[in-house]
C-alpha positions as a printed NumPy array, in Angstrom:
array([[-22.443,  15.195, 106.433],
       [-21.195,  18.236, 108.509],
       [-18.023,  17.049, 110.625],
       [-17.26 ,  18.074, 114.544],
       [-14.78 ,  20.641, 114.05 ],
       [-12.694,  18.182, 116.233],
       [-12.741,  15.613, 113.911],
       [-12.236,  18.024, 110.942],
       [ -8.646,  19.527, 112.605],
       [ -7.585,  15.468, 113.16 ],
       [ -8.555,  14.991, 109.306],
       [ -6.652,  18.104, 108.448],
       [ -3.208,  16.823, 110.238],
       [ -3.647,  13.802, 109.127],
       [ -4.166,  14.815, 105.501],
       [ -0.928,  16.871, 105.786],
       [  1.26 ,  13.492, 106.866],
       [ -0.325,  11.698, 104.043],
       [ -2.459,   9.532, 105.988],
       [ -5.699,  10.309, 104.917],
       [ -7.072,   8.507, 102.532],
       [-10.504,  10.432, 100.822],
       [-13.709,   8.201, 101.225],
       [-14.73 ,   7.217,  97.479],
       [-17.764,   5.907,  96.244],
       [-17.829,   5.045,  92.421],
       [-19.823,   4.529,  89.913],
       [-18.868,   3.587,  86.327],
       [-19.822,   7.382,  85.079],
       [-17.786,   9.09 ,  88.294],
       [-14.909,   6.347,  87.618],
       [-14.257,   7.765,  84.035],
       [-14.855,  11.485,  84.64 ],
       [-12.665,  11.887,  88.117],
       [ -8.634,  10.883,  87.956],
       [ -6.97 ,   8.926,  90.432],
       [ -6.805,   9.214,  94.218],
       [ -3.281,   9.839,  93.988],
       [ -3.466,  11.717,  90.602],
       [ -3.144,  15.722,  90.986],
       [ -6.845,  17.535,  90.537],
       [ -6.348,  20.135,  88.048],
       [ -7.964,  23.414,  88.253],
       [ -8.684,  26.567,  86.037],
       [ -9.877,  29.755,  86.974],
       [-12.748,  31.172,  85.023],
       [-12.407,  35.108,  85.405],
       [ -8.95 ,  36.751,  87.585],
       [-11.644,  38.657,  89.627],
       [-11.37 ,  40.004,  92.8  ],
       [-13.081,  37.614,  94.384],
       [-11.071,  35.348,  93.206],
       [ -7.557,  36.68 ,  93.801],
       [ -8.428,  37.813,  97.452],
       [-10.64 ,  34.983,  98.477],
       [-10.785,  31.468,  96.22 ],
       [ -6.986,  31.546,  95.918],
       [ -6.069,  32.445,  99.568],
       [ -8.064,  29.409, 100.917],
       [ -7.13 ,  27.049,  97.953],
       [ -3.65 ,  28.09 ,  98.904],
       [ -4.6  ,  26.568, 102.699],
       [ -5.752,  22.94 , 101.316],
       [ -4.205,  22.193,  97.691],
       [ -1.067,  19.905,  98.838],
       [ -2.671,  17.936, 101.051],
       [ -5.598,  17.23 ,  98.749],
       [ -3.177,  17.456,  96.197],
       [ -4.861,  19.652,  93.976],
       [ -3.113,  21.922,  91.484],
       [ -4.027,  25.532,  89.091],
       [ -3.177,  25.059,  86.187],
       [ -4.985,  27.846,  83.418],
       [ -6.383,  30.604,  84.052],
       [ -9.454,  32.384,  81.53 ],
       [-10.436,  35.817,  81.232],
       [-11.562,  38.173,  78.772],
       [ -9.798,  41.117,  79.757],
       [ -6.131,  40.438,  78.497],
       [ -4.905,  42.745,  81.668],
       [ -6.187,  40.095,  84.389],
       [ -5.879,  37.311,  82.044],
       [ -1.749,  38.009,  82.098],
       [ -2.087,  38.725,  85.971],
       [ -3.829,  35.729,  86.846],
       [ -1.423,  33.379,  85.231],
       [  1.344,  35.571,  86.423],
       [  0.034,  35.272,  90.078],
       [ -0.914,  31.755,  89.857],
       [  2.398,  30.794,  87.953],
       [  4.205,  32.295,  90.969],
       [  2.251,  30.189,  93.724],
       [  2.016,  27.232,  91.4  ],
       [  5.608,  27.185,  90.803],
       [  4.978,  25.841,  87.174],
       [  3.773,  27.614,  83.992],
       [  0.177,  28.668,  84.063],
       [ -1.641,  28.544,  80.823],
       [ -3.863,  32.107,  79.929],
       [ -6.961,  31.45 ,  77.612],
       [ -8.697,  34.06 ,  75.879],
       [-12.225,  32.31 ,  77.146],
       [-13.563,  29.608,  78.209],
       [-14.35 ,  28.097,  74.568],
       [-10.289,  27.908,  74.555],
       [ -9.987,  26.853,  78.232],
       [-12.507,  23.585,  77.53 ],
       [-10.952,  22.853,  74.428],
       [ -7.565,  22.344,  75.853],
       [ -8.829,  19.605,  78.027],
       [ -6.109,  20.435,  80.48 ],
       [ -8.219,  20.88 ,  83.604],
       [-10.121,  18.802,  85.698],
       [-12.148,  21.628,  87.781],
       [-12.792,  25.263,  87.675],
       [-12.974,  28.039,  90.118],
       [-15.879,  30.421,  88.831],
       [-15.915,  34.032,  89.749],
       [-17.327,  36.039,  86.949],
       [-20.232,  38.937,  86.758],
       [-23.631,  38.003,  88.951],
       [-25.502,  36.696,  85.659],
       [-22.866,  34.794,  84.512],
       [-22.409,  32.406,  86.785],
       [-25.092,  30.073,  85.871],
       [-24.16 ,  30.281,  82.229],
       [-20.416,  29.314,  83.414],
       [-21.522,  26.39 ,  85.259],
       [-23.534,  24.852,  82.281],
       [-20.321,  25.442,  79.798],
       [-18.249,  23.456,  82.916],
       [-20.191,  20.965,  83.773],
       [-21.326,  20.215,  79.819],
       [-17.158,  19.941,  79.301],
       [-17.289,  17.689,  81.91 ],
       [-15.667,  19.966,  84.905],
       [-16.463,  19.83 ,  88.613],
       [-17.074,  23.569,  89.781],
       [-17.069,  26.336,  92.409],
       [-19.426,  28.674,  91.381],
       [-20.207,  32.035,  93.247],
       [-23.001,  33.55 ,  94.444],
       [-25.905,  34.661,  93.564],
       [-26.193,  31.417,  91.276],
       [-28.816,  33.13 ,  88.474],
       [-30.186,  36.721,  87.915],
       [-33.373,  35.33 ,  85.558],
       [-34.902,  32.277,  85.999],
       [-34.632,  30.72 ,  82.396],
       [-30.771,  30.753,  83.172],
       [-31.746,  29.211,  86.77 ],
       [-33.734,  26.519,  85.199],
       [-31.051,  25.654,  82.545],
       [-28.248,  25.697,  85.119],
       [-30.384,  23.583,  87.301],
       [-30.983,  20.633,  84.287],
       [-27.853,  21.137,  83.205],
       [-26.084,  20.527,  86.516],
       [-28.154,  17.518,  87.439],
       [-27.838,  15.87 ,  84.173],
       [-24.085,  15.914,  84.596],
       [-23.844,  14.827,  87.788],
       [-20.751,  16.949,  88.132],
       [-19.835,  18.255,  91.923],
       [-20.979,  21.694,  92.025],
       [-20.456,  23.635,  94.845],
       [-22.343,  26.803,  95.285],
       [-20.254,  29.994,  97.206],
       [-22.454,  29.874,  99.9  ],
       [-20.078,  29.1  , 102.987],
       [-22.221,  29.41 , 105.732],
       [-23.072,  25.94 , 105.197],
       [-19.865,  25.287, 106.113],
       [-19.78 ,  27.138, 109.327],
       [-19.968,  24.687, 112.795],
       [-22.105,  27.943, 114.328],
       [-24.873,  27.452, 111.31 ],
       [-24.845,  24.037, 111.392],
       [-25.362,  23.615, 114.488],
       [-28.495,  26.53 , 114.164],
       [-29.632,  23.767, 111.368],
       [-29.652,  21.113, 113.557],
       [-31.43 ,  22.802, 116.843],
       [-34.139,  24.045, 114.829],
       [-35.006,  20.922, 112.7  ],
       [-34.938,  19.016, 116.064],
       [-37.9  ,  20.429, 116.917],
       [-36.272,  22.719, 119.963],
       [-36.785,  25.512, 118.803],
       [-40.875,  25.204, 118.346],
       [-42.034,  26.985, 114.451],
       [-40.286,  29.743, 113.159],
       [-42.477,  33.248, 113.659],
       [-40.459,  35.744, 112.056],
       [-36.673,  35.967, 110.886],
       [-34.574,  39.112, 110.503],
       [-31.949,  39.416, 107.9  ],
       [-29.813,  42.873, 107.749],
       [-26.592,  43.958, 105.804],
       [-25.58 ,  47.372, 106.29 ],
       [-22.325,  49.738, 105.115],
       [-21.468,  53.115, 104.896],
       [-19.135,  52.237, 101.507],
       [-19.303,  55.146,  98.73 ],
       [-16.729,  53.41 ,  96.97 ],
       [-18.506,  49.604,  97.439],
       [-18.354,  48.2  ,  94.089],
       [-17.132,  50.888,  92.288],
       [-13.51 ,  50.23 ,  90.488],
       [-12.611,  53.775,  89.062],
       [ -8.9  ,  53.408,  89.38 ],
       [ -9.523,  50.028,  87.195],
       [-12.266,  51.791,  84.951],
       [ -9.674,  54.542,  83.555],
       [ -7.359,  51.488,  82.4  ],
       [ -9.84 ,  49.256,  80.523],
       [-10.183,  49.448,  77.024],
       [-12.53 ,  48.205,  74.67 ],
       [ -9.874,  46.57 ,  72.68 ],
       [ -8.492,  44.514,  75.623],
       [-12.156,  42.345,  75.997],
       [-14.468,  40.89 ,  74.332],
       [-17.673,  42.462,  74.63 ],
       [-19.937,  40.314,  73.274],
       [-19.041,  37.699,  75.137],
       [-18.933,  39.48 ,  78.131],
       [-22.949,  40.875,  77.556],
       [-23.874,  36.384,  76.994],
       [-27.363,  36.519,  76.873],
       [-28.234,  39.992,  78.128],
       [-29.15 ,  43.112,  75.876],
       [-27.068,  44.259,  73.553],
       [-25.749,  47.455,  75.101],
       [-22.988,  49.637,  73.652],
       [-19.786,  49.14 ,  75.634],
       [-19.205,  50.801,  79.043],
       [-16.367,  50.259,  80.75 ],
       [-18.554,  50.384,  84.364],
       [-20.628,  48.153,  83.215],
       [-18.081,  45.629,  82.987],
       [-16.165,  46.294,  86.091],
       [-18.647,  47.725,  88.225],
       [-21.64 ,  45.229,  87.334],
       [-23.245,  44.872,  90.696],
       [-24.339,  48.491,  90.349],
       [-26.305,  47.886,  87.083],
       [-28.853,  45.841,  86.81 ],
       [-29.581,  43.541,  84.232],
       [-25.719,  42.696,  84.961],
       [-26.323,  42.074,  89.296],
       [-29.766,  42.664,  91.395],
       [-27.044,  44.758,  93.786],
       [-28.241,  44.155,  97.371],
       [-29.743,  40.707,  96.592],
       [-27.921,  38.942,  94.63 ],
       [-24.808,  39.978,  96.083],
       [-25.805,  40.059, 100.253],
       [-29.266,  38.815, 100.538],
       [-28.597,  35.209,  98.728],
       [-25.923,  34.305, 101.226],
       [-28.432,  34.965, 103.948],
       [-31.968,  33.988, 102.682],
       [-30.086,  30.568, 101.837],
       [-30.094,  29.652, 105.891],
       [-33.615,  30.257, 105.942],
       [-34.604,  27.274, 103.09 ],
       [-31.353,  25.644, 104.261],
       [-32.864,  25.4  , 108.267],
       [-36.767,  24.91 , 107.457],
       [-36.514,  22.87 , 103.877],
       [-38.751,  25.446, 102.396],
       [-37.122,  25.826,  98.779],
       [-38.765,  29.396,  98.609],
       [-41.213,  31.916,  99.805],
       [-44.802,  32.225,  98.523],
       [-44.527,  36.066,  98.171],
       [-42.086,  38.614,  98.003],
       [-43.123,  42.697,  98.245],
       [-39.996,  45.15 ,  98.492],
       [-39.27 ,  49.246,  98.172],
       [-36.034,  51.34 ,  98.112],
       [-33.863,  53.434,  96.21 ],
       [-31.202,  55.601,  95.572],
       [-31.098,  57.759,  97.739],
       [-27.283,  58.628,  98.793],
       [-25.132,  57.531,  96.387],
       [-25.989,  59.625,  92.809],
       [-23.   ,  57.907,  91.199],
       [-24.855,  56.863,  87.694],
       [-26.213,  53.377,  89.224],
       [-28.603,  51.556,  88.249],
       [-29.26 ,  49.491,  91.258],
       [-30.167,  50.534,  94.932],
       [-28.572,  51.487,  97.735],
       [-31.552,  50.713,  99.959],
       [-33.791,  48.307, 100.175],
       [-36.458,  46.804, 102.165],
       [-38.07 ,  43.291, 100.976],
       [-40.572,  41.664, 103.134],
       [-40.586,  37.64 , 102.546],
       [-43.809,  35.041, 103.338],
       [-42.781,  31.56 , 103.388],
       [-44.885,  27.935, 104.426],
       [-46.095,  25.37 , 102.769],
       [-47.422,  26.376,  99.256],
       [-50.246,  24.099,  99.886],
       [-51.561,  25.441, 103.531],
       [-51.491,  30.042, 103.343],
       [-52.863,  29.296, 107.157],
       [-49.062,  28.646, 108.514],
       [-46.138,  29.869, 107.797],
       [-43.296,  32.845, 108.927],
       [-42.525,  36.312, 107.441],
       [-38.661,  37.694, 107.102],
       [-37.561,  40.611, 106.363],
       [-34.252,  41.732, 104.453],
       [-33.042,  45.337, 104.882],
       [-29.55 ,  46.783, 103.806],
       [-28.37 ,  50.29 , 103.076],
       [-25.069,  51.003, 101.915],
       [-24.478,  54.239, 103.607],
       [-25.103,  53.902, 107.43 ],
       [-23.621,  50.801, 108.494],
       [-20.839,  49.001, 109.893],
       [-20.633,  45.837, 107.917],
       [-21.668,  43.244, 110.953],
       [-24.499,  40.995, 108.704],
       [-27.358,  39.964, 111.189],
       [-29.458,  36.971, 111.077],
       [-32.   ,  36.303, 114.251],
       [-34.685,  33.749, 114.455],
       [-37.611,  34.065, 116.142],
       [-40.296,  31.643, 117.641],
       [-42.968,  32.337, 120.72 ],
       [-40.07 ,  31.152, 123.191],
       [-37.125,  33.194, 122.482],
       [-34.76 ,  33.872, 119.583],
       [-31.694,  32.151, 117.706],
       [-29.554,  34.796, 117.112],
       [-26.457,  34.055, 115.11 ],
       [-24.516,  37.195, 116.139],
       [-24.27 ,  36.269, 119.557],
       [-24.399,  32.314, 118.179],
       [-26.812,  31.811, 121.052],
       [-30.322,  30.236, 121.736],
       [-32.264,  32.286, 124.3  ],
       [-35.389,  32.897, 125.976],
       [-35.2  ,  37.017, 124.858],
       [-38.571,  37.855, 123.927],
       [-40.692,  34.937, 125.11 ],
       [-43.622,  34.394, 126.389],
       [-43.348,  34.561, 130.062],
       [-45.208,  33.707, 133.049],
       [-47.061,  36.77 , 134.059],
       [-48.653,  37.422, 130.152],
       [-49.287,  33.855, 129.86 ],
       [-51.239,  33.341, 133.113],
       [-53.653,  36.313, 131.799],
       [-54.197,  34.064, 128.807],
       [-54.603,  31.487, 130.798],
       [-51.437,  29.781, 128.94 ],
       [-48.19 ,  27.687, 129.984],
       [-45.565,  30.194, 129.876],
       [-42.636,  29.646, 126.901],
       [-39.288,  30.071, 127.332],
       [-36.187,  28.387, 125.474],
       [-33.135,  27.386, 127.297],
       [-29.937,  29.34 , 127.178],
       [-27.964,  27.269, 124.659],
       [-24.46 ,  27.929, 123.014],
       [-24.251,  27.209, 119.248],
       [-21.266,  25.643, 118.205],
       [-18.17 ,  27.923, 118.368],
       [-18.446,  30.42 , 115.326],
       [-16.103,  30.792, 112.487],
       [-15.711,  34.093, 111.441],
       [-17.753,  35.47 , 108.355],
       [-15.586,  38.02 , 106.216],
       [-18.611,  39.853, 105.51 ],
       [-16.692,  42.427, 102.332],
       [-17.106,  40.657,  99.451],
       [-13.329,  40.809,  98.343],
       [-11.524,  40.67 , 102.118],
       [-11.502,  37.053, 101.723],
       [ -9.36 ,  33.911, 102.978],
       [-11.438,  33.949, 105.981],
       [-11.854,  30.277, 107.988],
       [-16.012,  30.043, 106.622],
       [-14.919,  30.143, 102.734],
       [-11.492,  28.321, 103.297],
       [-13.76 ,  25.337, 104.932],
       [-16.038,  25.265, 102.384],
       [-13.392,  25.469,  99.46 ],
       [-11.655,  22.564, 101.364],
       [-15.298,  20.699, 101.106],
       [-15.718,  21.489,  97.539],
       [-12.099,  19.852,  96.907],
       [-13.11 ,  16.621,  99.066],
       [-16.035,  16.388,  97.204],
       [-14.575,  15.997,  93.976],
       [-12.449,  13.756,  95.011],
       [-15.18 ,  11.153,  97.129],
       [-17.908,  12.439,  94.289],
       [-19.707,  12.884,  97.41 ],
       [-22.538,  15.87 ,  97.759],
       [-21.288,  19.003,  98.785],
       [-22.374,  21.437, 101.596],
       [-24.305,  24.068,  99.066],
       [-25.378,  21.362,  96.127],
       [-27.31 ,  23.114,  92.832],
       [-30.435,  22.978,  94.555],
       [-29.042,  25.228,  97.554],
       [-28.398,  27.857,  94.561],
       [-31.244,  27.177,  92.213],
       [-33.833,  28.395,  95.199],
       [-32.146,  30.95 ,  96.572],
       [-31.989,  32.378,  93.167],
       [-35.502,  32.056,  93.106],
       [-35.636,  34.225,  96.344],
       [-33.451,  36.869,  94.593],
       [-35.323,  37.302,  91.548],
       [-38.861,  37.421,  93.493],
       [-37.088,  40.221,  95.131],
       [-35.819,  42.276,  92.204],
       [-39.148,  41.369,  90.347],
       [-40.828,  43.079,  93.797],
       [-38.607,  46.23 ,  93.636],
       [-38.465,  46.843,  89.809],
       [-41.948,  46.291,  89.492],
       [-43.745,  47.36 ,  92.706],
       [-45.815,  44.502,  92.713],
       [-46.158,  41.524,  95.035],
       [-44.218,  38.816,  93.554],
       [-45.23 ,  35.16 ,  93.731],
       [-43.669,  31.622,  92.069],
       [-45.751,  29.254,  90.118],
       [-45.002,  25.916,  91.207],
       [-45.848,  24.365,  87.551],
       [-43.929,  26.671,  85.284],
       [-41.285,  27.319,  87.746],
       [-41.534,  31.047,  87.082],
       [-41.534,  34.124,  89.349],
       [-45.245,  35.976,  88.428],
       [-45.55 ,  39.63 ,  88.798],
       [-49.381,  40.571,  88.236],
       [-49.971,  37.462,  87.13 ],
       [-47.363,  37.364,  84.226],
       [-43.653,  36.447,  84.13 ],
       [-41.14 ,  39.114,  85.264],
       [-38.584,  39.828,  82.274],
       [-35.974,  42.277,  82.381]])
């Protein structure tokens, strides 16, 4: 359960004397997977990436001693950031740092206890099935899965294990959006009538790595392991290092911005995903050879699956050249707005006294309420270390030490997955995108979207 941030600094301090002692709960199947309380947690790193180096590291940095937690291998496919990622963790470790070619040679070792995974968009659910089937706790990134056969096989997979998982979705670790959780599902808020969701940059260079392109060679990775279960496509050094531009590698705008924020909306309501999805964009600044967008516009219908009378609409729009990187979220009922820039519940845009009285209506206002204090969101994907992801690495770590659930558990990732690929279904497609309940599959004119 979410902690007062009051309680969570005492906890901290305390930790750091050696006086906290973790809460475990054990069965006989958590007893022989996790070590000792006092036995060191050790970790591997599944892909040097950016993300990793300038966010997961940073905050594991902030919370490894006094959980005592330790790095000890690192695995990537590119010998260049294999050698740099033991190099760099060897040097904060303080130890030798073992470098695997992959993760076949990484499992095989049995040397590590949990892994940090921060690999291309569609590989992350693959990476959390070979974890979790080697019998690994994980941090996985987001967006969780690009297709849904990976997002159903990640999802069994997962639960079958009953590994800790922790999806990279660290607003759910925020006091500011748990706190938005709580007011809404309290009924104080009255039903949801619309949500807003937008991302915007002015970036040229956003996800582009041409510095790092010029270096790779073809020699230095392994391609075919790198491509998993996508098409077989002749090598291309962008591909590789600038995936999020090329889809079927990353969905671009969804998978990478959208899932973090769509997640609050089934995280605050319980609704594991909408009933349609339509979207449009393009490419229209940024001629660079992409495959993916840099605009898009996806409208969103969620309720109950079994009553089209109720329900919300939300929108998600993002451009990547007008913008200056401030991520908004603001929800919306018929008295006033939650708005998690300002992290403040207000009456702005209710329904007030003199347009209710011609109705012949009570008027509706909300209260002016203060969310709990906000931690700051480093909105760039790779400016990381920021409070949000150091708590929720720190929650992750608990976790696999009490075995208890964390913040952003497999489900958290399996359905905003299925939010992503609705929306890239919608865009590729042009077609209103719906889920089928039975099959678990996103429908495009009535048929399964494949890539």
């Amino acid at each position: 359960m979410p902690q007062p941030r009051r309680l969570f600094l005492q906890q901290v301090a305390l930790a750091g004397a050696g006086a906290l002692l973790p809460r475990v709960s054990w069965s006989a199947s958590s007893y022989k997977r996790i070590i000792g309380a006092n036995d060191r947690v050790r970790v591997g790193v599944v892909g040097f990436s950016d993300r990793h180096r300038n966010s997961h590291l940073p905050c594991f940095m902030n919370h490894y001693k006094a959980l005592n937690f330790d790095v000890v291998a690192v695995s990537d496919i590119w010998s260049k950031r294999r050698e740099e990622g033991a190099a760099v963790w060897q040097e904060k470790m303080q130890h030798p740092v073992a470098a695997y070619r992959n993760n076949e040679e990484l499992y095989a070792s049995n040397s590590v206890d949990a892994v940090f995974i921060g690999t291309a968009d569609f590989q992350h659910a693959l990476h959390a099935i070979e974890a979790v089937r080697a019998g690994c706790d994980a941090y996985v990134e987001k967006p969780f899965a690009e297709t849904m056969a990976d997002n159903r096989a990640a999802l069994k997979a997962i639960r079958a294990a009953k590994q800790i998982v922790q999806m990279g979705s660290q607003r759910r670790s925020g006091a500011n959006y748990q706190a938005a959780e709580q007011f809404i599902k309290s009924g104080q808020f009255g039903p949801i009538t619309m949500v807003e969701l937008t991302w915007n940059v002015n970036q040229p260079g956003r996800w582009r790595r041409p510095e790092l392109v010029s270096q790779l060679r073809e020699a230095d990775i392994d391609w075919k392991r790198f491509l998993m279960n996508r098409p077989n496509e002749a090598y291309d050094p962008r591909k590789y290092l600038e995936y999020r531009l090329f889809w079927p590698y990353s969905s671009g705008l969804p998978g990478q911005w959208m899932s973090h924020q769509i997640d609050t909306v089934h995280w605050f309501t319980g609704l594991p995903h909408p009933r349609s999805v339509v979207a449009n964009g393009g490419i229209y600044v940024w001629k660079d050879g992409r495959r993916n967008w840099d605009t898009l516009t996806a409208v969103f219908d969620y309720g109950p699956a079994h009553d089209p009378t109720t329900g919300f609409q939300v929108t998600f729009a993002s451009r990547m050249h007008n913008g200056d990187e401030h991520p908004a979220e603001i929800y919306y009922s018929n008295g006033g707005e939650l708005n998690l820039i300002t992290n403040r519940v207000s009456p702005t845009g209710g329904l007030t006294k003199p347009f209710a009285d011609a109705m012949h209506l009570p008027p509706n206002l909300l209260p002016e309420v203060s969310l709990a204090k906000a931690e700051t969101v480093a909105a760039a994907a790779n400016t990381g270390g920021d409070l949000l992801t150091s708590l929720h690495v720190r929650n992750w770590m608990e976790c696999v030490r009490s075995r208890q659930p964390p913040h952003a558990p497999i489900e958290a990732g399996y359905s905003h997955s299925i939010a992503n690929i609705m929306a890239t279904a919608a865009a590729h497609t042009g077609l209103k995108a719906t889920f089928d309940e039975h099959t678990q599959e996103v429908l495009v004119g009535g048929k399964p979207f494949t890539y």
